[in-house]
C-alpha positions in Angstrom: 34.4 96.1 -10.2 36.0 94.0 -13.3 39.6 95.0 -11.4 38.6 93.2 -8.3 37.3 90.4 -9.8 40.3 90.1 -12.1 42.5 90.8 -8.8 40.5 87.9 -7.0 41.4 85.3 -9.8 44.9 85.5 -9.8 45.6 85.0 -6.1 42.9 82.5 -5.0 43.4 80.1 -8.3 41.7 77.1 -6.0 38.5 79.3 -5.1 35.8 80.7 -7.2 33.5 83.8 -5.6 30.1 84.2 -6.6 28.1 87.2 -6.2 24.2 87.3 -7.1 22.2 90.3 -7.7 21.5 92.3 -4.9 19.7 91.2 -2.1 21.0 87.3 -3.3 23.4 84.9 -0.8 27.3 85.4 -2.1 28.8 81.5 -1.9 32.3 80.4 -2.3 33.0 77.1 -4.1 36.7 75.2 -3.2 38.0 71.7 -3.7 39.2 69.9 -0.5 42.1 66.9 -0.3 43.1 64.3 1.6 45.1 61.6 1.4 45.9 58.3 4.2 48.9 55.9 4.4 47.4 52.5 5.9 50.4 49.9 7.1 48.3 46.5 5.9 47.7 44.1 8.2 46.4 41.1 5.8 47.2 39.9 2.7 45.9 37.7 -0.3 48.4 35.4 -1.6 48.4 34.2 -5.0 50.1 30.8 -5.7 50.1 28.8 -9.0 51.2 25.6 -9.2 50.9 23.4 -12.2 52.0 19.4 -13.2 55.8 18.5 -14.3 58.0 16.2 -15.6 59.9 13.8 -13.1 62.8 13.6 -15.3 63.0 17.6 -15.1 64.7 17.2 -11.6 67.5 14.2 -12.9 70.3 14.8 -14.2 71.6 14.6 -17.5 68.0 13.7 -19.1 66.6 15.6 -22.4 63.6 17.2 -23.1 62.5 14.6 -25.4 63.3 11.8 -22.4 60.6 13.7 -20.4 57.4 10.9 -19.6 56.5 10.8 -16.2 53.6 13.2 -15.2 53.4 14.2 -11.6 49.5 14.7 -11.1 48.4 18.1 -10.1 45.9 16.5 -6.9 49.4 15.3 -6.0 51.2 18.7 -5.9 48.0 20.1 -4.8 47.7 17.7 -1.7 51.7 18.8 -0.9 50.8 22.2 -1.1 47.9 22.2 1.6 50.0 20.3 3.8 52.8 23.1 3.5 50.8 25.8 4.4 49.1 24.0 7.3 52.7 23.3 8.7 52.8 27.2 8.2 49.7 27.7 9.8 47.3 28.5 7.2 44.2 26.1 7.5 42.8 24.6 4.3 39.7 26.9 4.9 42.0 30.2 4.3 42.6 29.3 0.7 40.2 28.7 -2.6 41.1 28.0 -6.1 40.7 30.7 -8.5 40.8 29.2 -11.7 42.3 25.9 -13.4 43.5 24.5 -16.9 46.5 25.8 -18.9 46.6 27.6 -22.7 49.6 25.5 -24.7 50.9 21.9 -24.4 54.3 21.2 -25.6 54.4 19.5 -29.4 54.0 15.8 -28.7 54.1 15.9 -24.7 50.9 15.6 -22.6 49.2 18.6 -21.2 50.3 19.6 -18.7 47.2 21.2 -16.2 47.5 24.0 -13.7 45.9 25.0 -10.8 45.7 28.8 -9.3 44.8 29.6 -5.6 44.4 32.8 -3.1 45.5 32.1 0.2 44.8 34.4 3.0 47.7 35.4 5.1 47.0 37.2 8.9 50.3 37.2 10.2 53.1 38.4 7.9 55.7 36.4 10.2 54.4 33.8 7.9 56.4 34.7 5.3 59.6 33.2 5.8 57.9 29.3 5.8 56.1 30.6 2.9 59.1 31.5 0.7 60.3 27.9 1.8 57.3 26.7 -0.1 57.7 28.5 -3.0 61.0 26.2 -4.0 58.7 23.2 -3.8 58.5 21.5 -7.1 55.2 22.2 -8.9 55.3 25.6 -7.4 55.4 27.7 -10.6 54.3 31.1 -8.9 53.7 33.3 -5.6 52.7 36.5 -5.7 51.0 38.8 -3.1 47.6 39.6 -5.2 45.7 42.3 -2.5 47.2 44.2 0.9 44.3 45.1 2.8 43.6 46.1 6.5 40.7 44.9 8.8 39.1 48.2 9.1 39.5 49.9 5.9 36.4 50.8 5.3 36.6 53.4 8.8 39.9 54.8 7.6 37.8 55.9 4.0 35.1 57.7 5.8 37.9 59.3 8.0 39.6 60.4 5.0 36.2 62.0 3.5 35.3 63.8 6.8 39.5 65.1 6.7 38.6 66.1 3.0 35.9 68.6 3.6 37.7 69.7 6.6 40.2 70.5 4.1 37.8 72.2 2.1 36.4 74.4 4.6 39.6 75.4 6.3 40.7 76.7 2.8 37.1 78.4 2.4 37.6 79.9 5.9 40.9 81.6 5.6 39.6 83.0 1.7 36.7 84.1 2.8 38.3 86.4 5.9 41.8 87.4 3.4 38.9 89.8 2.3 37.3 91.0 5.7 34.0 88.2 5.4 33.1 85.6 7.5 32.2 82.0 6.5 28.6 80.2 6.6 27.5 77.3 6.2 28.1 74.4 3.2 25.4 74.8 1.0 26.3 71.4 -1.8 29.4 68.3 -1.6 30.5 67.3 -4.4 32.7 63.5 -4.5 35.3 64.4 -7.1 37.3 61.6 -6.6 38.1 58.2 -4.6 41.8 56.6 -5.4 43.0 53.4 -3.3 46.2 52.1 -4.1 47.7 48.8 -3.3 50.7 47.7 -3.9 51.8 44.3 -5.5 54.5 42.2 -5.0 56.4 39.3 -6.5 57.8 36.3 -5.3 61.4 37.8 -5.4 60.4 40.9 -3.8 58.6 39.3 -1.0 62.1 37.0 -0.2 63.9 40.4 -0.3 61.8 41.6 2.6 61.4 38.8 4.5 65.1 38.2 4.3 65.9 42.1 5.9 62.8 41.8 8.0 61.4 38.0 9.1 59.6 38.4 11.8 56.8 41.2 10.9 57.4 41.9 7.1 58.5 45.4 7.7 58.9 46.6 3.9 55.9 45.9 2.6 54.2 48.9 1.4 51.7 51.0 2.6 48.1 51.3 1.2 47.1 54.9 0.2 43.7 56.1 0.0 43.4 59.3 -1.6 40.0 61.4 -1.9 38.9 64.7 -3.4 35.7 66.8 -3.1 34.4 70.0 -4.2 32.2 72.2 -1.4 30.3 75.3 -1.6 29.9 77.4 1.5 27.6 80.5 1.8 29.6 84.0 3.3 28.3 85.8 5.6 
């Protein structure tokens, strides 16, 4: 009996066998996985912008000739105007925090602003990079890639899971002449969702090689793991 179960071990690594005293149910535990690629079809767009010098922008001025503050309301004001010419209404974005960390010795302070703006139609992009060379613009990133129906695609990829699981109980279960019952427990092992982030220069990279749909951004993956045990026959 030890050689079987010894036997057993070595081939079918991902399964374990369990055999009760006599007269008992024999169940087969396995681990079932799945994993989804999810082409986005929104995204949250991070833009910072914060207050600068006028003399920054003319030539042959010094640091220390730096005095005239543009006020962030003002670069704040040019930015909502931008991104309705764009087509993103004022509704679509919200501040996320404000106020700065460090001053520069003997200049003002110099206040900043962060905001998420939500983006619907990646054909966007190209005006968008156009507003990242504004002045006051000190950032844009693309903070979250999501998809209108993602929470559908993570039951799907929990009911493809314990498929998974029981297909592999199935075919272990007759490599030794048995037939498979029913799943007596689930087990959630694990949930992994992965979204990628991008910076300002990779997002001018794609919408340069792809400005009408903002083909290379990355997929989201969803990735989920669970352990079932099913009684044999």
């Amino acid at each position: 009996m030890k050689n079987i179960w010894l036997t057993l071990f070595i081939l079918l690594p991902a399964a374990i066998f369990a055999q009760t005293p006599a007269g008992s149910e024999r169940l087969i535990e396995v681990k079932g996985n799945a994993e989804m690629k999810i082409e986005p079809d929104k995204m949250e767009l991070i833009i910072g912008i914060e207050e600068y010098w006028k003399e920054e922008f003319e030539k042959k001025n010094e640091f220390a000739d730096y005095k005239t503050k543009i006020p962030l309301a003002e670069i704040e004001d040019a930015l909502i105007k931008n991104l309705r010419k764009a087509g993103i209404e004022k509704e679509d974005s919200k501040v996320m925090n404000m106020g700065n960390f460090w001053r520069f010795r003997g200049k003002e302070f110099l206040y900043s602003k962060q905001l998420v703006v939500k983006v619907n139609d990646f054909s966007k992009i190209n005006q968008l990079m156009q507003i990242a060379d504004a002045k006051g613009i000190k950032y844009m990133n693309i903070g979250k890639l999501v998809h209108s129906n993602l929470e559908e695609f993570k039951k799907q990829i929990k009911i493809d899971a314990l498929k998974d699981a029981r297909e592999k109980a199935r075919y272990l279960v007759e490599s030794i002449g048995g037939e498979l019952g029913e799943v007596i427990t689930i087990t959630e092992l694990s949930d992994s969702y992965y979204r990628p982030m991008y910076s300002k220069t990779m997002m001018m990279k794609s919408a340069e090689m792809a400005p009408e749909s903002f083909d290379e951004v990355q997929d989201i993956t969803l990735e989920y793991q669970i352990r079932a045990v099913f009684r044999i026959k």
